[in-house]
N, C-alpha and C positions, 0 to 999 in steps of 0.2 A: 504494500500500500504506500501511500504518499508518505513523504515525510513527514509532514504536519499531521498526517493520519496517523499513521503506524510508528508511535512517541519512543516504545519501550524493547528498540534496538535501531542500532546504523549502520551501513556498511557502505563501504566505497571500494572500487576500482583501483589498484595497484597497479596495472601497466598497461603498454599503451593498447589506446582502441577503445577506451570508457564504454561504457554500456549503454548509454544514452535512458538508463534508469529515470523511472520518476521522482528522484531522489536529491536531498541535497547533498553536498560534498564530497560528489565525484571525483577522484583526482587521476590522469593518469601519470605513472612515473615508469621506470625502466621495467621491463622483463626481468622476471625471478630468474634467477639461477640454481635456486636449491630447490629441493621437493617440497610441496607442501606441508607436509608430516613433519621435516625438520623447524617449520614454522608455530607448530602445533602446542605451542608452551605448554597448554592445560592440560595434557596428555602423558607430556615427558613428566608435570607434576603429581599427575594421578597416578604414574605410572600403569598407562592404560596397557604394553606389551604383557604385562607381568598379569592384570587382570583378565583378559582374554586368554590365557591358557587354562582359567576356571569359567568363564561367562564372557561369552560375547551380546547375550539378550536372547538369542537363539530362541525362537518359539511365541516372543511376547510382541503383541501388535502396541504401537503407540499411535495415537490419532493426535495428526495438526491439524487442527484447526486457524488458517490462515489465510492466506494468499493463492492459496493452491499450491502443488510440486509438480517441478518439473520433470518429469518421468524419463525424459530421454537423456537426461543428462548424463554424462558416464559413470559418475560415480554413484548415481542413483538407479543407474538401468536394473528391473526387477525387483528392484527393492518395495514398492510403488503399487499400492492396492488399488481396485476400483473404489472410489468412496463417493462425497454425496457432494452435490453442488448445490451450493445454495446463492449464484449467483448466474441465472438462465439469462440473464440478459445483457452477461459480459461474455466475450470471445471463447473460442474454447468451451474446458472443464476442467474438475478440479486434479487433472495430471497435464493441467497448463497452469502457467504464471507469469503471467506480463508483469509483476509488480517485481517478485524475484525473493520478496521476503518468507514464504511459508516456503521455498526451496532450499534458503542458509540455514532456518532450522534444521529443513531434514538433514542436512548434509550435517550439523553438527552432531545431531543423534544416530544418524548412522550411513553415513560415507564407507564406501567401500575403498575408497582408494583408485579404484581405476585408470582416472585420468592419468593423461602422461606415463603410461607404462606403468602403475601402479604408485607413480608422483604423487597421487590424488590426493584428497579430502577422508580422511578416515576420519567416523564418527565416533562417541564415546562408546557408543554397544552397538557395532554393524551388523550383527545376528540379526535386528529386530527386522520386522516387517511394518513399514508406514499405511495408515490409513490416511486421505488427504480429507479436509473438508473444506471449500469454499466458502468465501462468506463477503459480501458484495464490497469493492473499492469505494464506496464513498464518504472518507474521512469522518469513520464512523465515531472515532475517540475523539472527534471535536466539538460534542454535543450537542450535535444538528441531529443525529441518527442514533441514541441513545437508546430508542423503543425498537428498530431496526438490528440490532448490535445483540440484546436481550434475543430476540426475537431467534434469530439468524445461529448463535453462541448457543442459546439455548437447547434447539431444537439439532447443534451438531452431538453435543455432548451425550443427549439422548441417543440418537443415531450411534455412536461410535461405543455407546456401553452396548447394545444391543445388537451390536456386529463383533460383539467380543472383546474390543477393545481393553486391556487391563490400566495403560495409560494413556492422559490426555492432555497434550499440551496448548496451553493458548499464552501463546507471547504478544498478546494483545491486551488494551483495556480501556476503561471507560470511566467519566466522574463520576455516575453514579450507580449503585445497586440495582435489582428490581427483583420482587419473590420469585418471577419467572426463573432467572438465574437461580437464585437460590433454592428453589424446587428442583431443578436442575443440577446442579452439582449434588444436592441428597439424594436423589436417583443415583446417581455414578458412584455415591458413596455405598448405597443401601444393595445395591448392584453387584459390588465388588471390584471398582476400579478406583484411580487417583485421580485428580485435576492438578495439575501444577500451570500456575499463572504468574506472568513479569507482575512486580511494582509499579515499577514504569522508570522512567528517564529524566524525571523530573527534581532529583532531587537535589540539585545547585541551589547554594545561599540564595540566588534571584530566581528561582523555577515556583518556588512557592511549597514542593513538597508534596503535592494534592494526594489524595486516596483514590485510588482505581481498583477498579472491578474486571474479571471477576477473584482480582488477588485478594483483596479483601472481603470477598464472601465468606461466612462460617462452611469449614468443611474443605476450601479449596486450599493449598500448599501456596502460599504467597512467597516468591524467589527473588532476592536482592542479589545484586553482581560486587562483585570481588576482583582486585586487577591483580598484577605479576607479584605485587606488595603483599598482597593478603588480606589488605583492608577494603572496607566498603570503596567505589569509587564513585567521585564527585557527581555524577548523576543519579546514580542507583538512590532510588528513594528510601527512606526509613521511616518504622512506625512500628504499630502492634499487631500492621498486616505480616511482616516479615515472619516467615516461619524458617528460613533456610538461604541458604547460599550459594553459590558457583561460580567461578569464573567469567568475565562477562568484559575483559581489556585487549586491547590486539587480535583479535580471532581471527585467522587465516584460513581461507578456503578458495575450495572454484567457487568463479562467479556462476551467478546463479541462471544466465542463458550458456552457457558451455564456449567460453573465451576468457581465459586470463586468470588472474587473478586477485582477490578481494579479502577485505580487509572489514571487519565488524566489531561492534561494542554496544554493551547493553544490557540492559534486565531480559532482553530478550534469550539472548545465548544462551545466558546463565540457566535460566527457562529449560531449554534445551538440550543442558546436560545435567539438571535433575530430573527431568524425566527419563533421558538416557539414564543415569545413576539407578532408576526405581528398576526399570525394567532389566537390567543385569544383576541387582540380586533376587527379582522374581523366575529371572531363566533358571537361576541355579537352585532356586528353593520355590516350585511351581506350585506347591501345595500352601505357599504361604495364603494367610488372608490380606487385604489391601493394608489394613492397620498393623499387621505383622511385618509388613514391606516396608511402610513409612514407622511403625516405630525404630526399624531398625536402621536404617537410614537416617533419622535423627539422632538416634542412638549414639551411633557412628562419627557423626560430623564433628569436626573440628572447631571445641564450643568457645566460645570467649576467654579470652587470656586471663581475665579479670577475676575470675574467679566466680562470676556469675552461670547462672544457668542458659540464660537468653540474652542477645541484648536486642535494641530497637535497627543496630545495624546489620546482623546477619543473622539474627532469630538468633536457632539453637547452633547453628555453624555453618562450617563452609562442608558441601559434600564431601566425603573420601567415601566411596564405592570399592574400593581396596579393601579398608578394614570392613567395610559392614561384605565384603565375600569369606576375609580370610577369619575373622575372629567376629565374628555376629553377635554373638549371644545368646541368651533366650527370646525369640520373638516376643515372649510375652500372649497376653489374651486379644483370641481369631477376633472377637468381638468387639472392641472396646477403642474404638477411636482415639488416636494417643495425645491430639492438638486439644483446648481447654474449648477452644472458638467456638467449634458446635454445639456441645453440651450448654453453651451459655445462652447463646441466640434459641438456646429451643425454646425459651417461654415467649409469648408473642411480644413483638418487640413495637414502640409505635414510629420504630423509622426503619424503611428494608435499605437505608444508608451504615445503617451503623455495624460497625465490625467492634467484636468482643473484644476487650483483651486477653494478650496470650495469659496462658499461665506455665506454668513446668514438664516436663516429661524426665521421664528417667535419662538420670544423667549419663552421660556417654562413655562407658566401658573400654579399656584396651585400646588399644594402637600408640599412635606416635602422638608430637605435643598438638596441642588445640591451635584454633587460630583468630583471630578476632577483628575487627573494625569498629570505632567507636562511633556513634551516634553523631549527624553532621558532619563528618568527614573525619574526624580526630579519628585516633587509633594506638593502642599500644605498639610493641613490634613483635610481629609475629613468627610462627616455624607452623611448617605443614611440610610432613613427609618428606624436610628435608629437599626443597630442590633445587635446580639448580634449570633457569628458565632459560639456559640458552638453548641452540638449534641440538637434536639429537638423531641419531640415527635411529633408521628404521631396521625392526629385528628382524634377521631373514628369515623368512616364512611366512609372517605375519601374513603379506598381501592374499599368499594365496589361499592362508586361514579364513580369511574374510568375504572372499571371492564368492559374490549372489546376497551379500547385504546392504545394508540401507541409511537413511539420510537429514538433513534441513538444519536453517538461521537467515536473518537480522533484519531493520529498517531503520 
């Protein structure tokens, strides 16, 4: 979608030939030299080689709901379900994308690499299969198309629990709530899947900060973005929407019509690889419940330096998908929703604007140190997994470990 649409990521064009995007800040600059994988920071920090020799996602559908995917793209060839459109009276369908953003998703969550000989775009769990859904370009986050937005989001999330979906990413949002939305993510919950939704992009001392939907629905996974530092970054917004964290600074991929290379940041990515993150510890533990998924996934995450449980900048932490594969824990109870937010909002509320506040989950078990960003931009200094964010090589085999998975990111 438009730029001034689609708030809650951005990507541009790194070499020549720009894309001629609906976008702003396009740049071109010289032809890469190196593979995109070596570009791949959040990767070399998850240490995603090491995680795909237990889960690649393998088996778990995730639905974007976006812009559409591009199907034909190389590093998404196959990956690429038939899904629903909800935009009949734009070009194409929804394994087209003129806009390019529900394509950087896929490609975050599951790139196979293909391009360029296997240069390509690997996503965080290439195993998975994409479901796309449509949802019409007109600058629906600008609050002209709010009831449209509802409408459209509502009725994908539906759709994508009921085609099996177990996650569902929307790297979109809106200023305000509506019970339709929220009727709606209780279904995906009551269902057995997850909703992970951006913050938004809004969160600069002059942006205002505002609360977008549907991250601050009770029940949905609200994702703040994290840069190469480990701290909240100067856009990613903060509040008591925040449930969780992920990388979201520099993200390199193919561009998202199949020329070049591109370059994103955002609440959105970040989006995009916790929902990556849910569905590779459900490939490996398929009998989990949705709440056993995401409890442990919080569980896991790298919680605040501070010594706190949450904070307003990365919720309960920044994903690690590593430790919640290698040292899990107890899922805890199939039942029992692990976020405070639903349980709150369940008495009838008199504004369908208001998001609960968080409250606690079990603290995070095992692995390496924690990581944190502080509220407004401040921050302690952090450690996660120890890494080391220059370019990395790609482990041989990998490519053709991955060979027939999937994809998407940014605006």
């Amino acid at each position: 979608m438009p730029a001034d649409t689609m708030r809650n990521a951005r990507y541009r064009s790194v070499v020549s030939g720009a894309l001629g995007l609906s976008l702003v800040g396009i740049a071109a600059i010289p032809a890469y030299a190196e593979s995109i994988r070596e570009r791949e920071w959040h990767l070399t920090a998850m240490k995603a080689e090491q995680m795909w020799r237990t889960s690649t996602g393998k088996g778990v559908t995730v639905t974007v709901i976006d812009s559409g995917v591009n199907a034909d793209l190389p590093d998404l060839v196959g990956q690429v379900l038939p899904g629903k459109d909800e935009a009949p009276d734009a070009p194409g369908d929804e394994r087209t994308d003129p806009n390019g953003h529900g394509t950087l998703m896929a490609l975050l969550i599951a790139g196979t690499g293909k391009t360029h000989g296997s240069a390509g775009t690997f996503g965080l769990a290439p195993g998975v299969k994409i479901l796309p859904v449509r949802t019409p370009d007109r600058g629906l986050d600008s609050g002209r198309h709010i009831k449209e937005f509802s409408e459209t989001v509502s009725r994908g999330i539906r759709y994508a629990v009921d085609s099996g979906s177990r996650v569902i990413n929307i790297s979109m949002g809106v200023p305000e709530g509506t019970e339709q939305l929220r009727a709606a993510v209780k279904y995906a919950l009551n269902k057995g899947s997850l909703v992970f939704a951006a913050v938004g992009n809004s969160g600069g001392k002059d942006d205002g900060n505002p609360v977008e939907y549907p991250a601050a629905t009770p029940g949905a996974v609200g994702v703040a973005a994290v840069g190469k530092n480990l701290r909240r970054t100067t856009e990613s917004e903060y509040g008591s929407q925040v449930d969780i964290a992920a990388p979201g600074e520099e993200m390199y991929h193919a561009c998202p019509h199949g020329s070049g290379l591109c370059r994103s940041h955002g609440t959105s990515d970040a989006t995009a690889l916790a929902s990556a993150s849910a569905a590779l510890i459900w490939s490996e533990h398929p009998t989990w419940t949705n709440n056993q998924v995401l409890r442990v996934l919080l569980n896991t995450a790298g919680g605040p330096t501070d010594g706190s449980k949450r904070n307003d900048s990365i919720g309960y932490g920044i994903v690690r998908p590593r430790i919640a594969l290698s040292n899990p824990g107890a899922p805890g109870p199939a039942g029992e929703y692990p976020l405070p937010d639903l349980a709150a909002a369940a008495p009838a509320s008199s504004s369908t604007t208001e998001h609960a506040t968080k409250g606690t989950v079990t603290p995070a078990r095992g692995g390496e140190s924690a990581a944190d960003a502080s509220p407004k931009g401040g921050g302690h200094s952090v450690l996660w997994i120890a890494l080391g964010v220059g370019s990395a090589l790609l482990v041989t085999g990998v490519a053709g470990a991955v060979v027939g998975m999937r994809r998407r990111s940014a605006a």
